[in-house]
N, C-alpha and C positions, 0 to 999 in steps of 0.2 A: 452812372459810370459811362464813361466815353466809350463809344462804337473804334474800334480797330480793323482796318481791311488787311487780312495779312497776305502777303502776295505771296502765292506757293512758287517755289526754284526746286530748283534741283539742288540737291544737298548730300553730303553723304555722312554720319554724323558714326564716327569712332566710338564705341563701348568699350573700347581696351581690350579684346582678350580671342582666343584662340578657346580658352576653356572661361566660359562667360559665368558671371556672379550670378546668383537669381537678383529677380528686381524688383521690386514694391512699386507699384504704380496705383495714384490719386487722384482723380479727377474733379477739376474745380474748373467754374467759369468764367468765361473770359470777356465777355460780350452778352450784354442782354438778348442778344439774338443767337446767343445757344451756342457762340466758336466755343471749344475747350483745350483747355492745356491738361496733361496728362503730364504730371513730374516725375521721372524717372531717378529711381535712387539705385548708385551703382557704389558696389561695396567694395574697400580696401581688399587687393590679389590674396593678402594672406589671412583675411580674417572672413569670418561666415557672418557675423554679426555690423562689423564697425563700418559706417555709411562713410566715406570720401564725398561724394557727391550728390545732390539734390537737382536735377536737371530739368529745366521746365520745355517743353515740348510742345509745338501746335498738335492737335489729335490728328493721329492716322498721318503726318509727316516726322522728318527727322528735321527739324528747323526750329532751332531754340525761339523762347518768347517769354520773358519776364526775368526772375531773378535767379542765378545761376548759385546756389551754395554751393560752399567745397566744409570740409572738417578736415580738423588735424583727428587721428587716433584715437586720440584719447577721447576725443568727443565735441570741442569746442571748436567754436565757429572760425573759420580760418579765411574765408573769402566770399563777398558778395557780389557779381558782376553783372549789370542788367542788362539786356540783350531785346533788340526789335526788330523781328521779323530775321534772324538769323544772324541778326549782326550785332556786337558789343556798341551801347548808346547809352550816354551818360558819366555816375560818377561811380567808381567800382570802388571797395573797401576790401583791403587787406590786413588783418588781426593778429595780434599776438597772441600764443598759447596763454589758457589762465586754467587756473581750474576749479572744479566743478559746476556751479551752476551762476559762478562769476560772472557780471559784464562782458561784454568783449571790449578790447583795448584797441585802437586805431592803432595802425604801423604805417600804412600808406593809406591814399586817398587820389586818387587818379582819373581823369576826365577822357571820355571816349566819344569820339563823332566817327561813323559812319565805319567800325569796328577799326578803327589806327588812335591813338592816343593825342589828343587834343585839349588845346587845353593848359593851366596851373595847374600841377600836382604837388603833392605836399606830402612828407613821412616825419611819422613822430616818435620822440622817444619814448618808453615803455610810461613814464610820468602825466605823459600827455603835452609837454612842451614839445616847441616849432623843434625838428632835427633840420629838415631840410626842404627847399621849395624850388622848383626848376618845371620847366618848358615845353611839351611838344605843339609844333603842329602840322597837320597830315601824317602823323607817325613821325617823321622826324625833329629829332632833337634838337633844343635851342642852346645857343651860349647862357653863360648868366647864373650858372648855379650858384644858391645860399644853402651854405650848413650854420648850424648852430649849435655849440657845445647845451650838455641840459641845464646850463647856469643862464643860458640867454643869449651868452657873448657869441658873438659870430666870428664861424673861422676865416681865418688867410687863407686863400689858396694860392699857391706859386703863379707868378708874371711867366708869360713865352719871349723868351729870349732868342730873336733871331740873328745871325752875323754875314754877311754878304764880302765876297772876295772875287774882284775880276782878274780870271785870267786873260791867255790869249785869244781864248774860241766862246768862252763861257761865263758865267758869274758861278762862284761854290757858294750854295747855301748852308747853314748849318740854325739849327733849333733844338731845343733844350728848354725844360724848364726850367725856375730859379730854385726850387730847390732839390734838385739832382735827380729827380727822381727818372729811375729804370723802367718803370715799369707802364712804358706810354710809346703811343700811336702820333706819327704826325702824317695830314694829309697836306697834299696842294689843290687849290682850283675856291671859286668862288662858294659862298656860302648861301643857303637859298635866304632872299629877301634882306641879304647880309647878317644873318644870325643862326638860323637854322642847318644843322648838320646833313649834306646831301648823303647819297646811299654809293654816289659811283664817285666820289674824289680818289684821285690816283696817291697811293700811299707812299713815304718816304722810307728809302733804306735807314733803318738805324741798328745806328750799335752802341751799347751801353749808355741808351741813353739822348744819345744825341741821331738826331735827324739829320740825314744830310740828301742835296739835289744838286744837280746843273743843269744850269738854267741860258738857253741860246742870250748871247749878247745884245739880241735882236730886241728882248722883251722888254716891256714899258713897268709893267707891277706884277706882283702876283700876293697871296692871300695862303698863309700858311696857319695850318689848326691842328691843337696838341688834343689827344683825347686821354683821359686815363683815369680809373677808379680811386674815389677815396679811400680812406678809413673805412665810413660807413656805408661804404661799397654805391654810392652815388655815381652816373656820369659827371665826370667835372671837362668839361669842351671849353677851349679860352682860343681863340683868333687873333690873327695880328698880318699885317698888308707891308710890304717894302716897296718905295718906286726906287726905280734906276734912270 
C-alpha cells in the first residue's frame, strides 16, 4: 500500500446538531507506518438506530480521508464521495433507492479535482442507460449538455434566440428560447475559455420569458447565455455572441 503524507489544516468539520447523535467509531489503517482514519458514523436527527453517514477521518483531526458514505433511511447506499486530505478528489457515485440487500443502481457519476467538480459527469436512468452527460471545470459549468430519453434517442434542447434593435442612444436586446420556455436565466459578458459558465456574469431583466438589455451604441459584440433546468432537472446552458 502507498505511503500518504496527510498535511494537517485547520478544519472545522460540522456533526449537525445542538443535541449530538451517539457515534460508533472504527479504527482502520491507513498507512503502513501506523497514520489511521477513525470512520465516524452519524445517525439520521430522528432515528437512534438508522446511520446517514459513514465519515472517514484522519485520527485525532476533523479532516476527512478516504471514502465518504451517505444512506437513504431505509438502509441503502445513497452516496460514495472520495476525499484527500480534506478535500473531494476523484469520481463520487450517487444511487438510487433499492431495496434490501439489492445492488446499488448508479443515478449520477461525477468527477472531482481539488474539491470543485471537474471533469465528464454522467446520470443514468433507473435501467442503467445514458440519461445524461455534461461538463464542469474548476467548478464551473460548461455549455453542451446531452440528455437521452431511456429508448437511447437524444433529446432537442431549444436554440437561443436573440433580436438586436438600434435606437437613438442604444441597441435593445432581447433573448428567448425557441421553445417558450419561462422558466430561465439569461446572462451577459464572456464565457470562460468560450464554454464554461462564469460565477459574476451580470444577469438580464426578464419577463415571461424573454430577456431583455441595452446595450451603448458604442459596443462592438457581446455573448448572451440562456440557463435553465430540464425535465430531468439537468443544467442545460446554450450561448450565442451578436456583432454590431
Amino acid at each position: 500500500m502507498k505511503s500518504y503524507r496527510i498535511i494537517l489544516i485547520t478544519a472545522i468539520f460540522y456533526f449537525g446538531c445542538q443535541n449530538p447523535k451517539p457515534q460508533v467509531e472504527e479504527t482502520v489503517n491507513l498507512t503502513p507506518a501506523k497514520e489511521g482514519i477513525t470512520i465516524v458514523t452519524r445517525l439520521y436527527e430522528n432515528s437512534a438506530t438508522a446511520v446517514e453517514y459513514e465519515i472517514p477521518i484522519v485520527k485525532g483531526t476533523s479532516i476527512k480521508h478516504g471514502i465518504q458514505k451517505r444512506y437513504y433511511q431505509h438502509g441503502s447506499l445513497y452516496s460514495e464521495i472520495p476525499y484527500v486530505a480534506g478535500e473531494r478528489e476523484g469520481t463520487a457515485y450517487t444511487y438510487y433507492p433499492v431495496n434490501g440487500n439489492a445492488e446499488p443502481v448508479i443515478w449520477k457519476k461525477q468527477s472531482y479535482k481539488k474539491n470543485k467538480l471537474d471533469g465528464i459527469c454522467k446520470r443514468y436512468h433507473r435501467d442503467g442507460t445514458l440519461q445524461a452527460e455534461y461538463e464542469y471545470k474548476d467548478g464551473l459549468p460548461a455549455v453542451g449538455l446531452k440528455e437521452y430519453y431511456q429508448s437511447g434517442n437524444q433529446i432537442k434542447h431549444p436554440d437561443l434566440l436573440l433580436k438586436k434593435v438600434k435606437t437613438l442612444e442604444n441597441y435593445y436586446i432581447t433573448a428567448r428560447l425557441s421553445d417558450g420556455s419561462k422558466n430561465v436565466d439569461f446572462f451577459i459578458g464572456n464565457l470562460a475559455e468560450g464554454k464554461y459558465l462564469p460565477e459574476n456574469l451580470k444577469g438580464l431583466q426578464v419577463v415571461k420569458g424573454v430577456g431583455e438589455i441595452l446595450i451603448p451604441l458604442t459596443t462592438q459584440n457581446v455573448t448572451i447565455t440562456a440557463v435553465k433546468f430540464t425535465d430531468y432537472k439537468n443544467r442545460y446552458i446554450v450561448s450565442k455572441s451578436i456583432t454590431f
